[in-house]
N, C-alpha and C positions, 0 to 999 in steps of 0.2 A: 333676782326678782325684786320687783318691789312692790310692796305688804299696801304701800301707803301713795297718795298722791307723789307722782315724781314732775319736780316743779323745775325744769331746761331756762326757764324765760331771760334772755340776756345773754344764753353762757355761749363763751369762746369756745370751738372743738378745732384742733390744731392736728394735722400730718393726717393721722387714719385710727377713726372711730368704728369699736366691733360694740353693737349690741345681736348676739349670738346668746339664742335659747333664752331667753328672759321673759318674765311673765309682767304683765302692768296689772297689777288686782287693783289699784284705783286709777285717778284721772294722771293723763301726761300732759304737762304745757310743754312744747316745743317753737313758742312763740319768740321771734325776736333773735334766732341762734345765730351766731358764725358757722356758717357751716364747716367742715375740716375738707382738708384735699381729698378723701377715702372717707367712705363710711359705706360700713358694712351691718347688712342687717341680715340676720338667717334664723328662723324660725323662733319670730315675734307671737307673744301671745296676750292676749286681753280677755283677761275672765268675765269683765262683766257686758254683757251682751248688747247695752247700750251704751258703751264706752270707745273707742278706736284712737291709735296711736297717729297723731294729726302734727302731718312737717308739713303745712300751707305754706306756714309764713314765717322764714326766715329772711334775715337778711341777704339782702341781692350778694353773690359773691362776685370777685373780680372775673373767676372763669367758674365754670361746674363744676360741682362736688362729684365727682367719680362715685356712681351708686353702685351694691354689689347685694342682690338680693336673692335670697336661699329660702326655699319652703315656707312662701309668703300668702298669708290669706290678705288681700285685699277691701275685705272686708272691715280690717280690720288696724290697714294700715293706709293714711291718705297724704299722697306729696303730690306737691305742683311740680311736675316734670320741668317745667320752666328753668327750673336751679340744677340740674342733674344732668348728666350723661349716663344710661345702663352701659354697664361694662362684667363681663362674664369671665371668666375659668380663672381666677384669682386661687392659684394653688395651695398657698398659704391660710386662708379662711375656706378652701374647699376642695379636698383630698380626690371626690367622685365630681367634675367637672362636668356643668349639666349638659343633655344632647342638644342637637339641633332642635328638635320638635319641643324641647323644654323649654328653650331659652326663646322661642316664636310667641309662645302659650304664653311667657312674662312679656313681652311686647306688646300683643293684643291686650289682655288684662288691665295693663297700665294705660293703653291708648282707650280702653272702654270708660277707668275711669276718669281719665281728663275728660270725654265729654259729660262725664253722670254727672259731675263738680262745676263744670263752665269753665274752665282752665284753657283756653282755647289758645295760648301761645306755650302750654305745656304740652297741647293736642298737637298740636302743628309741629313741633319737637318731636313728639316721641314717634310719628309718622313718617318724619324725614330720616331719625334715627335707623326705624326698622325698615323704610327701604334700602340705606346705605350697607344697615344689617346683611340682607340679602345679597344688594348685590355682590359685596363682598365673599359670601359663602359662592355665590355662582361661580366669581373669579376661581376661588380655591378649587371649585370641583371642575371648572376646565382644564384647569393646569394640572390635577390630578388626573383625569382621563386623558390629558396629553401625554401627563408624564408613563403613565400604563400602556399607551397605544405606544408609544416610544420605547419602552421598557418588549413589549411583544415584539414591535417589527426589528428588534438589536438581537431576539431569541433566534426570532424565523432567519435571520443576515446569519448567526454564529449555527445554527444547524444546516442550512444550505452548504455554506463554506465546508464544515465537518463535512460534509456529506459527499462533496467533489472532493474533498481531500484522502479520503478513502479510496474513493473508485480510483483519484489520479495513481495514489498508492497502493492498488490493488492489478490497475495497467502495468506497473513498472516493474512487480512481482511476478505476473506472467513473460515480459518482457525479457526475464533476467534470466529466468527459467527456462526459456523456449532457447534451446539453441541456435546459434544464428548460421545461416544459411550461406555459405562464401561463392559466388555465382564464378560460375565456369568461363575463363579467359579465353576471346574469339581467337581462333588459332584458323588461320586458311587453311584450304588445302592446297598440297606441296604437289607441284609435279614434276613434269619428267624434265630434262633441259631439252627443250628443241635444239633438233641439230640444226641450223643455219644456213649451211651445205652441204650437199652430196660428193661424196667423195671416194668413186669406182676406184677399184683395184690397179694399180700401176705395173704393165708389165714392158718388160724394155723392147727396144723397138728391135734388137738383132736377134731375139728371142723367138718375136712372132714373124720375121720372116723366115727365119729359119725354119717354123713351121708350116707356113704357107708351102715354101718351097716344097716340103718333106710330104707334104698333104696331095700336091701336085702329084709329086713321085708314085706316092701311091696307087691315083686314080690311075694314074698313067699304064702303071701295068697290071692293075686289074682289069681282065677282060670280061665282057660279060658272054657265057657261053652261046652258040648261035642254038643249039637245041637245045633248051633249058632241061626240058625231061626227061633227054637221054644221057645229058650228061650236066646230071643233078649233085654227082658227087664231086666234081670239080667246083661246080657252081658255089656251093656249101661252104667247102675249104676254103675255097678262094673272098668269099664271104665274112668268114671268121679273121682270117688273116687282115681284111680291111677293119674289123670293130676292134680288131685288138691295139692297131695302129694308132687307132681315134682314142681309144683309151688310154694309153701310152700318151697320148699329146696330149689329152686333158691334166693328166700328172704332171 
């Protein structure tokens, strides 16, 4: 804190400047500084109510001073953005890294007041800043919705896959299980052999005239009787005596 006038005018600030929690109870000149690579400033305070912590006018630097601003009334603190870049989540001067909608609200703020001051090439800065701000975060959050849509459709690809690999392995276990079925070998049906030709019974030839002749013999003296009915008993014998002869030659 300082009790007393804190008098900057002139001074050199070299690498990276913390005014953290500090109170100004009298006037501050910041008139005339180098600025440093970094300066950090987080929750500046000015007691007396018509007094405010005024960086207008320092020295032009070769590039912007890296600003890093934490729980800042701007009431109470006035820079010409001209000399600065806002630069955020600096872990080391800020353990809770402010959100989105915090770090928008110091954007706006600071662009309200370059116009409230006439700073019009710090206004013109700190508007191209927070749109590059922006789009940047836009960038961030497509690639993040890309990378989430890609992170899903890899879930819904690896449960699919599961999902056929199951049934395919649930086929192969039925499969393995079901006895298998060995189908009956076409077998024709067998038949008879045809005979090709016929082929009657051979009997020799002095055989069957021998019985012709013998047959002759027979008829020859069988008579047939001239009164069959009176003389039926000759008929009869003489009858029998023929079928037994025919029988006899069929043996």
């Amino acid at each position: 804190s300082f009790y007393e006038d804190a008098e900057f005018y002139g001074a050199e600030f070299k690498h990276t400047v913390i005014f953290s929690d500090v109170n100004f109870y009298g006037k501050s000149n910041f008139v005339n500084i180098s600025l440093p690579d970094t300066l950090v400033l987080a929750n500046l305070q000015a007691d007396s109510t018509k007094l405010s912590i005024d960086i207008t006018q320092p020295r032009k630097p070769a590039t912007p001073c890296k600003l890093y601003l934490y729980a800042i009334d701007f009431n109470k603190l006035i820079i010409n953005y001209e000399y600065f870049d806002l630069c955020f989540d600096d872990k080391k001067t800020s353990p809770k890294p402010l959100s989105l909608r915090q770090k928008s609200a110091v954007f706006e703020a600071l662009i309200d007041q370059q116009k409230t001051y006439g700073f019009y090439r710090g206004q013109a800065k700190a508007e191209q800043d927070y749109e590059d701000f922006k789009e940047r975060h836009r960038v961030i959050q497509r690639n993040r919705d890309s990378r989430t849509f890609s992170m899903v459709g890899i879930v819904i690809l690896l449960i699919v896959l599961l999902y056929l690999t199951i049934r395919r392995n649930n086929k192969t276990k039925v499969i393995q299980v079901t006895p298998s079925v060995q189908p009956t070998p076409y077998q024709p049906p067998t038949s008879e052999p045809v005979l090709t030709s016929y082929q009657p019974i051979s009997i020799p030839l002095e055989e069957v005239q021998a019985l012709v002749a013998e047959s002759m013999q027979q008829w020859r003296d069988y008579h047939i009787p001239v009164d069959v009915v009176n003389e039926s008993e000759e008929f009869w014998q003489g009858y029998e005596q023929l079928l037994a002869e025919v029988r006899r030659i069929k043996k």
